[in-house]
LUMSELUM-161005 format. One record per atom (N, C-alpha, C, O): x, y, z. Coordinates in steps of 0.05 Angstrom, whole numbers, plus 5000, padded with zeros to 4 digits. Each point is the difference from the previous one (the first is absolute). Example, Ala and Ser with C-alpha at 12.3 -4.5 7.8 and 13.67 -1.06 7.14 Angstrom:
BEGIN
526448865156;498250245000;501850245000;502150005013;497250214973;501650245001;498550225014;501050225004;
//
This chain:
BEGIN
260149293035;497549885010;498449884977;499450134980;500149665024;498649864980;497149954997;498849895018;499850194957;496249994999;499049755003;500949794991;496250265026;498649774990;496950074992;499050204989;500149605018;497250094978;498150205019;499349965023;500350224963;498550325007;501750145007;499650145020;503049874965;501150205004;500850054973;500349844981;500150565022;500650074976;503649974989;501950015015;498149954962;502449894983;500550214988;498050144996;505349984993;500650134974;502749804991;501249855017;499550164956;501649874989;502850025022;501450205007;498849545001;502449925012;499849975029;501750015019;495949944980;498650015027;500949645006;499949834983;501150125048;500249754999;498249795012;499350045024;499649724964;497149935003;500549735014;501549824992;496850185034;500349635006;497949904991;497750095000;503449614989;498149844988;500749725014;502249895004;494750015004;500149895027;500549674976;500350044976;499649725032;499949754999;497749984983;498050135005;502049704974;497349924982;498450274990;497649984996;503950274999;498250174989;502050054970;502249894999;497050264984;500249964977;500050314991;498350165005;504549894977;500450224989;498650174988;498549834989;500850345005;496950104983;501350284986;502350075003;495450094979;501850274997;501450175013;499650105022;502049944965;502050415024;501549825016;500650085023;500449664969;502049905029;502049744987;499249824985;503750215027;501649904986;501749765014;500750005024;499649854964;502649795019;503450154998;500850014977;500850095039;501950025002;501549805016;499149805013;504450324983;501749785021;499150225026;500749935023;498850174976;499450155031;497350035010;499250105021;499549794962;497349955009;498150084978;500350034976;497050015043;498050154979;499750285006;500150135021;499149974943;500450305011;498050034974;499749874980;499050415033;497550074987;500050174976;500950225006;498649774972;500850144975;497550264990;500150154981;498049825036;499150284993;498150125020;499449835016;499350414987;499450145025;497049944995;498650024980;501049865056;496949905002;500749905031;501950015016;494749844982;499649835020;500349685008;498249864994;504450015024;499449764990;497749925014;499050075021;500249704954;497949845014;500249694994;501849924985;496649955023;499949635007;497949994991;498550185007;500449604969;497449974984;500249714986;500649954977;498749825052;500349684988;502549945004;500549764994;501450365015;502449834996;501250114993;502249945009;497850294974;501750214984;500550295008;498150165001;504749895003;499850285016;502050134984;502349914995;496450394995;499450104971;501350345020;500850025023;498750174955;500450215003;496550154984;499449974976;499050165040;497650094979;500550295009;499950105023;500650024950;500350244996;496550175002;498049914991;502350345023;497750095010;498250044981;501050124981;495649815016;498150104972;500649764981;498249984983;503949815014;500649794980;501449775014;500249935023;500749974948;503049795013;501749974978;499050084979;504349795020;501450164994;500049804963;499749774993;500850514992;499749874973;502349834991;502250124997;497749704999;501849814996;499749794970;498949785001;501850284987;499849814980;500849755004;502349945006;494949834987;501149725001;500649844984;500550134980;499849595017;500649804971;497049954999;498449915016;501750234948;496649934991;498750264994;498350034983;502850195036;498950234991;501850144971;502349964990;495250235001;501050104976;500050365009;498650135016;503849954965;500550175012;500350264976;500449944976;499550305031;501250144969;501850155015;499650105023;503049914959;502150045011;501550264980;498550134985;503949935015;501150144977;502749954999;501149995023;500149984960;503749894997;501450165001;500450204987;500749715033;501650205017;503449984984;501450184992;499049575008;502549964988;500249784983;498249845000;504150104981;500349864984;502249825018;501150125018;499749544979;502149894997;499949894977;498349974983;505149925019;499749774968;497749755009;499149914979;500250015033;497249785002;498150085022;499049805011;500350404996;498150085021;499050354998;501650185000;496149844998;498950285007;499049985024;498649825008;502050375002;498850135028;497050175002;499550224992;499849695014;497450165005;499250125028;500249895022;499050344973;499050225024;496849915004;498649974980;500850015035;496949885017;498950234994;501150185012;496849894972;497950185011;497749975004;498750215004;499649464996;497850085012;499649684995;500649874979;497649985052;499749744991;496050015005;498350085016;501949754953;497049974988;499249875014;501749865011;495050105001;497650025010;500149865028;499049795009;503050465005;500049945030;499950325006;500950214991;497849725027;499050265011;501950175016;500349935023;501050304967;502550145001;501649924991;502349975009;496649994966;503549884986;502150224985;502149984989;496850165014;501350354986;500850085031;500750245001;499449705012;501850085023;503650015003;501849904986;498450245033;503649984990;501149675011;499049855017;503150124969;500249715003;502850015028;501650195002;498449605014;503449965020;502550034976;499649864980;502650285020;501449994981;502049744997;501549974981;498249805049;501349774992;498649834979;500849774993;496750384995;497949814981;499750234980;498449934983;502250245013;499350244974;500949934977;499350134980;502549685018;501049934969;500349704995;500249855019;499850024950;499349705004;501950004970;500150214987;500949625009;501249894980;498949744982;499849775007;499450364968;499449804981;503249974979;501750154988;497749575016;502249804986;500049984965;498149894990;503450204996;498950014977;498649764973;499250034977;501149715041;498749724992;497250075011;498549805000;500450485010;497749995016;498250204985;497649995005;503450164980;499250184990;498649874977;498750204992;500649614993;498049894970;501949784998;502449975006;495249844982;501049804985;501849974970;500149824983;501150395018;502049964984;502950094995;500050255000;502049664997;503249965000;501150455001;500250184983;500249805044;500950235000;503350045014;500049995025;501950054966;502450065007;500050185025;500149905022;499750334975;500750235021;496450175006;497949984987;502550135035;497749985010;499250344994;498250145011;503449924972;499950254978;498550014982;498850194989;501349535004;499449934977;495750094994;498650074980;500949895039;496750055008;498550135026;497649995007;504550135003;498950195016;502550235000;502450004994;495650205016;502450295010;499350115007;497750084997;505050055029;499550195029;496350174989;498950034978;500550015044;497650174997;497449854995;497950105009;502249614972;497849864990;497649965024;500549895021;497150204974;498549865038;499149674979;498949944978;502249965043;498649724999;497849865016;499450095021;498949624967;498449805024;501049875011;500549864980;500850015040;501549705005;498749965022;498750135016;502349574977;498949845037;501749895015;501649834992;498450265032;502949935009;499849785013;498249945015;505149814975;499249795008;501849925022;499549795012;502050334995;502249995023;500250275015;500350234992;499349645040;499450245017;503650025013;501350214998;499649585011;502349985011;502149884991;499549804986;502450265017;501850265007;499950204993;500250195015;499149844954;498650274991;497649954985;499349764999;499750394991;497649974984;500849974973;501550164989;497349624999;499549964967;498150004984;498249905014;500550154959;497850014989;500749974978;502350014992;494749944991;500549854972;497650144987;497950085009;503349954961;497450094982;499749844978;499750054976;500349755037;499849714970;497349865012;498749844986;500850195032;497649635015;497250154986;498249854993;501650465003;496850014992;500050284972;501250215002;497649724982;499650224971;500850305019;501950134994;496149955029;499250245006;503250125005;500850234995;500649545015;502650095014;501550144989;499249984977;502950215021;501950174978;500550175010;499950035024;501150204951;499850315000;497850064987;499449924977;499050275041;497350174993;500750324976;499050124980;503349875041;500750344986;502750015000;501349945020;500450164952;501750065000;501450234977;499149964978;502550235021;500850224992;502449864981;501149785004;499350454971;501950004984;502550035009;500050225010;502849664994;502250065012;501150194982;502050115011;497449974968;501450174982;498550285005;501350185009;496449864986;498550175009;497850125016;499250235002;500149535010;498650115024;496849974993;498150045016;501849904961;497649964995;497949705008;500949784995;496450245016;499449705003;500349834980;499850074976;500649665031;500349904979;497449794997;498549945019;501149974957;496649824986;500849804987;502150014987;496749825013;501049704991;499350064975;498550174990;503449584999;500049924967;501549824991;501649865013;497950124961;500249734994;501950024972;501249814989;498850455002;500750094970;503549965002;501550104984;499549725039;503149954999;499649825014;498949995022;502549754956;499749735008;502150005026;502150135001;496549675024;501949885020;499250305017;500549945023;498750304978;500250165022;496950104993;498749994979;500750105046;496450035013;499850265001;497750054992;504450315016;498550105003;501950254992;502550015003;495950214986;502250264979;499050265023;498350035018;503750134969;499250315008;497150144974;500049964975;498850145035;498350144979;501950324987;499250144981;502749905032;502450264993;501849934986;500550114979;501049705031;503249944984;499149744999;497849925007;504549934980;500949794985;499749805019;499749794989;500350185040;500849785018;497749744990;497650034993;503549785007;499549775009;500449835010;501949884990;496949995031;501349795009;497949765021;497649984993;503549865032;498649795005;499950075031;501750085016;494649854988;500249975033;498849715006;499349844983;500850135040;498049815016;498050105000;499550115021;498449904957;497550235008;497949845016;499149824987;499850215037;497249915008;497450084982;499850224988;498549585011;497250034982;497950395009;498250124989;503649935037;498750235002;501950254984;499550245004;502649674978;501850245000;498250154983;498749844986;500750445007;499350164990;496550025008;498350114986;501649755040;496150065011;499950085027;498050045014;505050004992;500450065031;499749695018;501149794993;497450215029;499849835026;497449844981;500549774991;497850305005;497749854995;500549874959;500750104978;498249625035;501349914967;497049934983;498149855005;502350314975;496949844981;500949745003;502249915008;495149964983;499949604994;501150044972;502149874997;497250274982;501549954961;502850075005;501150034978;500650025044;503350134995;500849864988;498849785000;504150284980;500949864980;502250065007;501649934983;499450195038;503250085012;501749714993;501749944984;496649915038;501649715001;501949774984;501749845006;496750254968;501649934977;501550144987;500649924977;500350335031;502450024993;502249955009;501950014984;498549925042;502549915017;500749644980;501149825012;498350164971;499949864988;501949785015;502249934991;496649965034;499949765010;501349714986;498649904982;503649985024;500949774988;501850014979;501349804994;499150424992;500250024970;503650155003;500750185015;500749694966;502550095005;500250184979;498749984980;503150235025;501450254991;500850024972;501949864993;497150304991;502249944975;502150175002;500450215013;501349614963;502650055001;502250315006;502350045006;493750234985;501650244996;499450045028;501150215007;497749705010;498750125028;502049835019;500550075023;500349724967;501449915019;504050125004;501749935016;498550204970;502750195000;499150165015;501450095018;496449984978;500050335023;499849935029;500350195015;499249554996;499249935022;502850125026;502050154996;497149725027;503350155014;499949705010;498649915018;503749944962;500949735010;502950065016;501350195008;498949504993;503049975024;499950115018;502050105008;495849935005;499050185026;500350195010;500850065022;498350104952;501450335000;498350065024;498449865012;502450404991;498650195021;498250164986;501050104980;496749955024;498250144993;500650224976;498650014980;503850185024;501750184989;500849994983;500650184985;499649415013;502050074972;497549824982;500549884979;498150115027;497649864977;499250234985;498950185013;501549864953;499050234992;497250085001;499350244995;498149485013;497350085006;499650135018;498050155001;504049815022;500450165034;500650264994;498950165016;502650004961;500450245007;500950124979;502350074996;494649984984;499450064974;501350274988;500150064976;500950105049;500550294992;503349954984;500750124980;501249675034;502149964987;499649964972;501650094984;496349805009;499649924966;500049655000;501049925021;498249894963;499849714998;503649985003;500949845016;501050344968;502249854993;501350235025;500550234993;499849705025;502250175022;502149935006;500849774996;500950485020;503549835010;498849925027;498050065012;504449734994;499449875029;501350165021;502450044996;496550075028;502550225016;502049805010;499549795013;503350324978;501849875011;500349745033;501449805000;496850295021;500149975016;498249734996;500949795011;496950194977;497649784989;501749814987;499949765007;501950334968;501549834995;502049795012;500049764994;502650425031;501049865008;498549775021;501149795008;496350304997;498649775018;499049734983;500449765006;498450334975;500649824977;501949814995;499749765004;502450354988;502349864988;501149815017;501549814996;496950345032;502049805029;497249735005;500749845017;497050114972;499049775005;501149754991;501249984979;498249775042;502149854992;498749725013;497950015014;503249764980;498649775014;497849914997;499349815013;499050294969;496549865000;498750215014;497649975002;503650305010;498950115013;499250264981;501850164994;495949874998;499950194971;499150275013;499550194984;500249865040;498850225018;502150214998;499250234996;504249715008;501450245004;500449905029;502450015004;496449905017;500750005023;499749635013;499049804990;502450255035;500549705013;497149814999;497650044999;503649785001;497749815001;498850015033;501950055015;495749924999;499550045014;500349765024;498649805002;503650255016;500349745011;497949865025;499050165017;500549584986;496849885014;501849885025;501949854999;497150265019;500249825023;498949755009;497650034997;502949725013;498449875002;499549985032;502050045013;495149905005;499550105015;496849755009;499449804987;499550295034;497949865005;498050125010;499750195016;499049684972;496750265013;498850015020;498849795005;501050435016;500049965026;497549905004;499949935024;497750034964;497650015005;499249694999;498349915015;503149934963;498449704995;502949885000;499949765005;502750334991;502449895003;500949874978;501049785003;498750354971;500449814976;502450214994;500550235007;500749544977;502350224986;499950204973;498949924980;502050285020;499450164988;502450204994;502149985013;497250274959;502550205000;498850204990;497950044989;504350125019;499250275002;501950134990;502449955007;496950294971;501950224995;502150305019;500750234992;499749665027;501150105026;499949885028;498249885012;504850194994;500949795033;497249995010;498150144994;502249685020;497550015020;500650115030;501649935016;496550244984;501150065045;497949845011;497749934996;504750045028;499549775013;496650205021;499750245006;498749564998;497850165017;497750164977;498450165011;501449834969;499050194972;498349734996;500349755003;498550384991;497149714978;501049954983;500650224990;500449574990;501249904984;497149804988;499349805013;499650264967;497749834995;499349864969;499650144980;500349725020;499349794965;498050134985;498350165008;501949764970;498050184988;497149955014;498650175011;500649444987;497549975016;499950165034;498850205009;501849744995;500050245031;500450274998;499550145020;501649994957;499250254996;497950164994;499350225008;499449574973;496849954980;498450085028;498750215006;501849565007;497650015029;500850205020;498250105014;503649954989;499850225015;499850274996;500150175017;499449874951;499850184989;496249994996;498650195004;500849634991;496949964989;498649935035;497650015003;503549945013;498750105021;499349605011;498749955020;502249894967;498949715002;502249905024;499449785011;503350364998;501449815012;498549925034;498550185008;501749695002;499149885034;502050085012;502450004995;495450095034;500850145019;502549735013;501950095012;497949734986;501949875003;503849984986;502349955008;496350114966;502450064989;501150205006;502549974998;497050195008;500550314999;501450035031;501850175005;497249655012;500350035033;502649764998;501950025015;498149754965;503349865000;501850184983;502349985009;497650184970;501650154993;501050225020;502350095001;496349965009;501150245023;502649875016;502450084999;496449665018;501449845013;503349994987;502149985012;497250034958;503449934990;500850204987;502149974988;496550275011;501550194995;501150145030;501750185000;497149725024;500950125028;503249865004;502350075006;496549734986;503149765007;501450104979;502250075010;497849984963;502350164984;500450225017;501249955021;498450204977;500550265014;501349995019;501950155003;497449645019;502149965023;503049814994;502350045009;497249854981;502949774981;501650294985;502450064997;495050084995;503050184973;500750285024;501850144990;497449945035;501750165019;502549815006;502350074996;497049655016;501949935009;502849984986;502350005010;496649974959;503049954981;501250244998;502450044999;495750145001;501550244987;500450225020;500250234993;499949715028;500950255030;499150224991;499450054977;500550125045;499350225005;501650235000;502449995007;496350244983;502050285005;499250065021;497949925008;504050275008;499450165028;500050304986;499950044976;500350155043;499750295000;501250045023;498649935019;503750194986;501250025023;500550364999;501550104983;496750075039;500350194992;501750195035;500849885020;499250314979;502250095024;501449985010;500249985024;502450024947;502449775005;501950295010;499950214986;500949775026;503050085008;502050124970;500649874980;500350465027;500850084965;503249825006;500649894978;501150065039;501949885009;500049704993;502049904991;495749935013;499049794987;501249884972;499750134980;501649635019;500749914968;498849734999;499049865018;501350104952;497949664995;501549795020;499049795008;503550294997;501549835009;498249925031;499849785011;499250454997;499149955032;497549914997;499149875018;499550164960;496949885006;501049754981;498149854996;503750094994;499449644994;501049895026;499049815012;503250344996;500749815029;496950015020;499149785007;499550435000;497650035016;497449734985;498549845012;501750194965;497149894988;500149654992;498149844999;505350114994;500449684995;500449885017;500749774997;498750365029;499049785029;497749834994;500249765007;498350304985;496949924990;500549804978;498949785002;502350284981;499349904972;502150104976;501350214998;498549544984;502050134974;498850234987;497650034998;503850114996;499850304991;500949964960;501849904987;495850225010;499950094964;501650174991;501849994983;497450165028;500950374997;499850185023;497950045012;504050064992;500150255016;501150244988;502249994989;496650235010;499350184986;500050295016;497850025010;503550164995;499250215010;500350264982;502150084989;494850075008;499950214984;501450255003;499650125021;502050004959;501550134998;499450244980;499349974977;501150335038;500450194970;501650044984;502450045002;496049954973;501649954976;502350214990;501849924986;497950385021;501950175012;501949975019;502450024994;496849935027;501850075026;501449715009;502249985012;496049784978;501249715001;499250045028;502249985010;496150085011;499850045028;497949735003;499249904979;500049995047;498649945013;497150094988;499850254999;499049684996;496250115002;498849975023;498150155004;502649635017;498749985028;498949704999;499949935024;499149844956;498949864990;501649764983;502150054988;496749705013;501049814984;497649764998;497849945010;503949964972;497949724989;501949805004;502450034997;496049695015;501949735012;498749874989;497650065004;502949734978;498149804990;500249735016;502349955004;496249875006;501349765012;498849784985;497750034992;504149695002;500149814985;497049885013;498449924983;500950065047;497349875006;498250285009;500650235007;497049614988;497750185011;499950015025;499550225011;500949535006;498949995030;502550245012;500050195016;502249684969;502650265019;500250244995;500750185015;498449864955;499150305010;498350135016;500450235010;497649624992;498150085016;500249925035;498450025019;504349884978;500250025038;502950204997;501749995018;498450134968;501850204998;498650185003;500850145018;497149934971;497750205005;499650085027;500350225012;498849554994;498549945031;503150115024;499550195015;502149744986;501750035019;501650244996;501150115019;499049964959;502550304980;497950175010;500550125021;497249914969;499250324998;499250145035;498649925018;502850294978;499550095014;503050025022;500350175016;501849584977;502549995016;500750224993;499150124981;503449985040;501850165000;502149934984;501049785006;500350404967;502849884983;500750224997;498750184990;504949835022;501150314992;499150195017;500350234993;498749745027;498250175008;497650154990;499650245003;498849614983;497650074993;498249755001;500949774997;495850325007;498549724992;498249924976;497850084993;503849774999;499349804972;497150144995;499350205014;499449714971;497650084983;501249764972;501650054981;496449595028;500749844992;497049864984;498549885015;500650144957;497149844988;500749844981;502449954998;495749944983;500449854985;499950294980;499050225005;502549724970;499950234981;497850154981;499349834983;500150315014;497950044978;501850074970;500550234994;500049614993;501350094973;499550184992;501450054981;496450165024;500350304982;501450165017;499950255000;501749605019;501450295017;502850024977;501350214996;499149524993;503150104979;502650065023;500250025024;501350004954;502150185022;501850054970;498950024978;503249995025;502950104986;500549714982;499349785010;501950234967;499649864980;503049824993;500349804985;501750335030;503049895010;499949855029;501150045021;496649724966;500049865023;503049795008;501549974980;499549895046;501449835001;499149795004;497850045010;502749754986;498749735004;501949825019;502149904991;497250075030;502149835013;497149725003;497550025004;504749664991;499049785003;501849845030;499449785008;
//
């Protein structure tokens, strides 16, 4: 049964959204529709029909907001950041939807100056400022566009101790006051004053902005697109001069092509944007019926500027995908109260009256090799499976009556499927 507005929602709740209204928080575009991503009330406000969680509404970080976060993980060109609280909106220390709890800064994003691996100036645990500049597909943020931006606070990897900026080692910003460590962050103008920054901070110039590396700082860096691991600034306890673990190495040794990552180049689809119809690409297939959108149409539909017009012709052609990509790609059935006497042989003769047949399939134990009672029929068209539906379920076969739907893929079955074409 599907919600509409004043009724209560929990995640996975499925939502109708009428003609000319417009997606809002807690609610998602699927190929199966809309479905509600967190527990509340929906409601309609202008045009926009939202999810408002009871006493608030739902915290969401947008492009433009700044956020303080903590690094959750390292890649070779990206840290991850964990959301913990977005600045001067009212509940922004609230718990965040976990399809939005983490954001990825790019390591060209982290300061204005030449950083290899994204080890190189931040590490797990660091809390940082960023502003995040990409909401969709996932979230992204940057600590380069303003001084304040950075790491506020961060600990000694060797010992655990906080660590305090300095300057007394050329090319790196900040030591342990216990041991020997030194090394380099992205520091924000607030690092060592907490959230609130004096006007005299002098943080800012140490990230020493513009200025290239000398010769002894630039060996220690983690080039050729190491992984976090193997940059000796990433992981001080090995010592500056460490072995590489075997396993780091052979990934190494196997980069190849221009591709200095260790892994495939990322292949682009090319595709068209359902919303203004320009051409465009994307780092994964596109499904057919899915919003497929340009950067400018992402901008606005993210910043809240796209027209109710646009939004009401995109629907229109993501309805018409959706119906074009059933038709190509047929339907599964669920054929259940089959006859244990029953073989594929009798339900392709029963079911290819209708229509060309994909697969016929009947589930079996993986012990006994028996009958389970049940099978899956795939058919080459949508419309014939579905007058297979209509006329099968419920017939008499074998002496029993059919129990005939369209399939739900988490029913699964047995993994020694047959495929007859």
């Amino acid at each position: 049964m599907s919600a509409s507005a004043g009724d209560f929602v929990t995640p996975g709740t499925s939502v109708v959204i009428d003609d000319g209204l417009t997606l809002g928080d807690g609610i998602i575009s699927t190929e199966s529709g809309f479905l509600a991503l967190l527990s509340g009330k929906l409601v309609e406000n202008s045009g926009v029909v939202s999810v408002e969680i009871e006493g608030s509404t739902a915290n969401l970080p947008k492009i433009g907001d700044v956020v303080i976060g903590q690094v959750n993980r390292l890649n070779a060109k990206t840290a991850e950041i964990r959301i913990l609280h977005i600045e001067n909106k009212k509940g922004g220390e609230r718990g965040i939807p976990a399809l939005k709890l983490f954001a990825d800064i790019y390591v060209t994003d982290f300061v204005d100056r030449y950083l290899p691996s994204a080890g190189d100036a931040m590490r797990s645990r660091d809390i940082v400022r960023a502003k995040i500049t990409q909401f969709e597909p996932m979230l992204k943020a940057s600590t380069r566009e303003d001084p304040e931006l950075g790491v506020l606070f961060a600990i000694c990897p060797a010992c655990g101790k906080e660590l305090e900026k300095s300057d007394s080692v050329p090319d790196f910003n900040v030591s342990c006051p216990r041991c020997d460590y030194t090394g380099y962050r992205a520091l924000s103008s607030g690092f060592g004053h907490g959230y609130k920054i004096p006007e005299d901070t002098d943080v800012e110039s140490l990230n020493r902005s513009g200025e290239r590396w000398s010769s002894e700082a630039e060996k220690m860096l983690g080039h050729d697109g190491a992984r976090p691991y193997l940059s000796p600034l990433a992981d001080f306890r090995r010592g500056i001069n460490h072995e590489i673990p075997a396993s780091a190495a052979k990934m190494r040794g196997n980069n190849s092509g221009g591709n200095r990552s260790g892994g495939q180049r990322r292949e682009m689809h090319k595709t068209t944007c359902t919303m203004c119809s320009t051409s465009t690409q994307v780092p994964f297939k596109p499904t057919p019926g899915k919003p497929i959108r340009c950067r400018d149409c992402m901008n606005k539909v993210n910043d809240g500027t796209a027209s109710k017009e646009e939004l009401s012709a995109e629907r229109v052609v993501l309805k018409s995908a959706r119906a074009k990509s059933g038709e190509s790609s047929g339907v599964k059935l669920f054929v259940g109260s089959i006859s244990w006497d029953a073989s594929e042989d009798d339900l392709e003769k029963l079911f290819s009256t209708y229509g060309e047949l994909k697969e016929v399939h009947i589930a079996k134990d993986r012990e006994t090799g028996k009958s389970r009672g049940f099978a899956f029929i795939k058919f080459s068209n949508l419309k014939d499976g579905q007058k297979a539906v209509k006329e099968l379920d419920g017939s008499e076969f074998h002496g029993r009556k059919l129990s005939v739907q369209e399939s739900n893929e988490s029913r699964g079955g047995s993994n020694d499927r047959r495929r007859r074409k």
